[in-house]
C-alpha positions as CSV (number, residue, x, y, z in Angstrom):
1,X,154.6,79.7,126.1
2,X,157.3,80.0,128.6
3,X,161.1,81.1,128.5
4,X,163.1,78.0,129.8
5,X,166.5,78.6,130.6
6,X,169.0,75.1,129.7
7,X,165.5,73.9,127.3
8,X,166.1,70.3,126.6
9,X,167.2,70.9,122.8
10,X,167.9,67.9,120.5
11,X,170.6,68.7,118.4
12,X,168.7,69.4,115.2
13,X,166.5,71.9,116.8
14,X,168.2,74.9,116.4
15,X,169.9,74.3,113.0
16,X,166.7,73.6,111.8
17,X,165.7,76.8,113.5
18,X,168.3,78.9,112.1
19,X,167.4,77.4,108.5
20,X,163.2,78.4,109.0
21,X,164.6,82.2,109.5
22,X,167.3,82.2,107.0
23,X,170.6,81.7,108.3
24,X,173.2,79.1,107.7
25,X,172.1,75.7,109.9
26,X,175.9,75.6,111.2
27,X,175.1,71.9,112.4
28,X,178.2,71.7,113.4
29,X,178.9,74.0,116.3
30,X,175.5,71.5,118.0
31,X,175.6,70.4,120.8
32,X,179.4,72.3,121.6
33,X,177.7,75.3,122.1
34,X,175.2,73.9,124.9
35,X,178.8,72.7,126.4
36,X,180.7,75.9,125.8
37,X,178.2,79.0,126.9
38,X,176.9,80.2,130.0
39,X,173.6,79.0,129.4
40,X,171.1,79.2,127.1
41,X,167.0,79.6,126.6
42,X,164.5,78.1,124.6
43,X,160.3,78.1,124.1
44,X,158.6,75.4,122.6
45,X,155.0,75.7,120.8
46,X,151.9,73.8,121.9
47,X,152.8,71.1,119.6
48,X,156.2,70.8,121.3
49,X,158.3,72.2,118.6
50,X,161.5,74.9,119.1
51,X,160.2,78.2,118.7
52,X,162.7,80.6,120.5
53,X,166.3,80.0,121.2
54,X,169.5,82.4,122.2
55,X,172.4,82.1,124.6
56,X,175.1,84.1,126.5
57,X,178.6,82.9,126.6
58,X,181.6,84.6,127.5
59,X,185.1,84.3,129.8
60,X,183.4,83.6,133.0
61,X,184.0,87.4,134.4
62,X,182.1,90.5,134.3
63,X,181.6,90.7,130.9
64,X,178.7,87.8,128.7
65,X,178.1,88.3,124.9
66,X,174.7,87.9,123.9
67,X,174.0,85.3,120.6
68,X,171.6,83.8,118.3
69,X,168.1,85.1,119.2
70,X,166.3,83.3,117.0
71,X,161.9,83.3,117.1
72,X,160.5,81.1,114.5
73,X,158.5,83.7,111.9
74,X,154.8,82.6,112.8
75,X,155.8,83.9,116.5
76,X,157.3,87.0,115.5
77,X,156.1,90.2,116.3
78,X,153.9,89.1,119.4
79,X,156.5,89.4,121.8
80,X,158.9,86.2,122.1
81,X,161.9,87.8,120.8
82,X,161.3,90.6,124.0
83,X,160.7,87.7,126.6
84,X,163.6,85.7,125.8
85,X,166.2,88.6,125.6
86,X,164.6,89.8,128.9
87,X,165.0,86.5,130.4
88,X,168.3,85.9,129.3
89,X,169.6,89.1,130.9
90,X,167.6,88.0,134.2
91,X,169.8,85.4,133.9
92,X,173.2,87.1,133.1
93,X,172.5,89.0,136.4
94,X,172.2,85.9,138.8
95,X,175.1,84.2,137.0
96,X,177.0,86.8,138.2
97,X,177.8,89.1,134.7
98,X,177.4,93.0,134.9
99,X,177.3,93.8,130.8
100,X,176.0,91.9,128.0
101,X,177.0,92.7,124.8
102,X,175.8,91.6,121.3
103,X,175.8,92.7,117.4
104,X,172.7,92.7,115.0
105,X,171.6,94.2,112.1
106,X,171.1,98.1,112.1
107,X,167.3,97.3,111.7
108,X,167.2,95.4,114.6
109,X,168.5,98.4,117.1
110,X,165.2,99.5,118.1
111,X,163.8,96.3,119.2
112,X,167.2,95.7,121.3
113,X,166.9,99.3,122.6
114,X,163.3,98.2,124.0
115,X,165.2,95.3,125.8
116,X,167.2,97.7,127.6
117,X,170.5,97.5,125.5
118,X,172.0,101.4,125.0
119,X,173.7,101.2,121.7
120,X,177.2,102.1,121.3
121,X,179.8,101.9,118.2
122,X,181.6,98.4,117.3
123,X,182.8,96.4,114.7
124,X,182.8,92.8,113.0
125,X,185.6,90.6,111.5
126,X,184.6,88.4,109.0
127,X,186.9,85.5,107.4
């Protein structure tokens, strides 16, 4: 399975996506984010259906936020989530952004750190 950066994704995809791994669908903000972020980067599965998915947006300077890596369960743990962070930092770089930020769970920090992110301190507002 390959890493496609700007994946043809139907609008339903990702919510649907989101919902397999246990986050809110948020069917609303499809398809403004695919208008409103950098660009973004998808696998499909032999049968053709969304597998991988996660964006960079940002300001359009120096600085892109990393969001929504999302690997369907039955292709996690065999090295999707890796590829498409990798690739989507491959891509920051040509676009022209020098750091890539992004916030996940504690439990997530060593699989970022073996992407290459150092970790630092930060916070999150909720409403």
């Amino acid at each position: 399975m390959n890493i496609i950066k700007n994946l043809s994704i139907a609008n339903h995809e990702v919510p649907d996506l989101r919902e397999r791994i246990g986050w809110d669908r948020r069917d609303q903000d499809y398809p403004i984010l695919f208008e409103r972020c950098y660009f973004w980067a998808g696998a499909r599965c032999a049968s053709g259906k969304l597998i991988a998915f996660g964006y960079v947006c940002g300001m359009g300077l120096q600085h892109g936020y990393m969001e929504d890596i999302l690997v369907h369960p039955d292709f996690q743990g065999k090295g999707m989530g890796k590829m498409l962070v990798k690739h989507l930092l491959e891509e920051a770089g040509l676009f022209g952004v020098e750091i890539v930020t992004l916030t996940f769970e504690n439990e997530k920090a060593s699989f970022y750190k073996k992407c290459g992110f150092e970790m630092s301190g930060g916070g999150v507002w909720r409403k």
